[in-house]
N, C-alpha and C positions, 0 to 999 in steps of 0.2 A: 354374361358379357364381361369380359376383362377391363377392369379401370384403364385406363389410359396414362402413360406416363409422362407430365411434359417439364419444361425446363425449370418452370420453379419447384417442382421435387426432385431435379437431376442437383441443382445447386441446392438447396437443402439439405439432403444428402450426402452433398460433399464435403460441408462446413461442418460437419458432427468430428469433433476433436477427439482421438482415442486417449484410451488409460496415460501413454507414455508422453503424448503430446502435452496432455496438460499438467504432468508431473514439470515435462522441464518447463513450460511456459511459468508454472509456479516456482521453479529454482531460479530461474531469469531475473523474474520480478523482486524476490528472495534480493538476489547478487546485485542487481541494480540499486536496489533502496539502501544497504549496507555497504555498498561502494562509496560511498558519499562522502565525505567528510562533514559535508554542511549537516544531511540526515543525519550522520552519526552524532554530532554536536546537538540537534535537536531535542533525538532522544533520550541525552543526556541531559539534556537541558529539564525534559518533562519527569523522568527519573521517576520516583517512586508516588508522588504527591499528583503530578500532575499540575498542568500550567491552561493558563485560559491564552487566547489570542496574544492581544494587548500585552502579556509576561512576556512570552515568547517571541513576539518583536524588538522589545525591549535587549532583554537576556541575548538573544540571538545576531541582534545590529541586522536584520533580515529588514527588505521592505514588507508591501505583502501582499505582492505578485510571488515575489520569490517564496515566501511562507507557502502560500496557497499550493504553490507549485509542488515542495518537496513534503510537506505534510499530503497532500493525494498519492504522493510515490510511498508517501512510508504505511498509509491507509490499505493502499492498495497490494501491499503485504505480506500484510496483518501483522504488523509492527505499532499499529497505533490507532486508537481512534478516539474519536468526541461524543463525548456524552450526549447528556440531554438536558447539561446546563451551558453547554461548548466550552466543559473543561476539554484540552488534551490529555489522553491517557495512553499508556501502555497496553499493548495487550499480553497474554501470557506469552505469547511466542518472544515479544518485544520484552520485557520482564526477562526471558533465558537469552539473552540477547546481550542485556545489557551490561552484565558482569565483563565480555568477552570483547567489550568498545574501548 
C-alpha cells in the first residue's frame, strides 16, 4: 500500500531552502548587519576585549531596546556573540571584519 501524501508533507516540502537560497539569505543577513552604522559603531565599540551590556550602553549612548535590537542583527551574522559571563564578543568572521569598519 502506498503512503499517502497530504498537505502537511506538500508544505514541508516546500519550505526545504536549496544550497543557493540559503547562501544568499546568509549574504543578506551579511549586508544588513554591516550596513549599519550604529552595528558598525558597536563592533567597534566591543573590538578586541569585548564589552558587557551595561559598557555598551554606556559607550554606544544606545538605549536597550535599540541595543537588543541591533546586537540580534549582528548575532544573527555571526558578527558577534555573548558569552557565558554576557560579555559581547566578536566572532572570527566579526574579528576579519573589523580592520575593513
Amino acid at each position: 500500500m502506498m503512503e499517502e501524501i497530504d498537505e502537511i508533507d506538500l508544505f514541508l516540502d516546500s519550505q526545504v531552502k536549496t544550497e543557493k537560497e540559503l547562501m544568499q539569505e546568509k549574504c543578506e543577513k551579511t549586508y544588513n548587519a554591516a550596513s549599519s552604522q550604529t552595528r558598525r559603531n558597536i563592533m567597534r565599540t566591543v573590538c578586541f576585549l569585548g564589552k558587557r551590556k551595561v559598557e555598551l550602553l554606556k559607550e554606544t549612548g544606545l538605549d536597550e531596546a535599540a541595543l537588543k535590537f541591533h546586537t540580534e542583527i549582528l548575532i544573527s551574522a555571526d558578527f558577534l556573540f555573548q558569552d557565558e559571563k554576557g560579555v559581547y564578543r566578536l566572532t572570527e568572521l566579526g574579528l576579519k571584519v573589523l580592520p575593513k569598519l
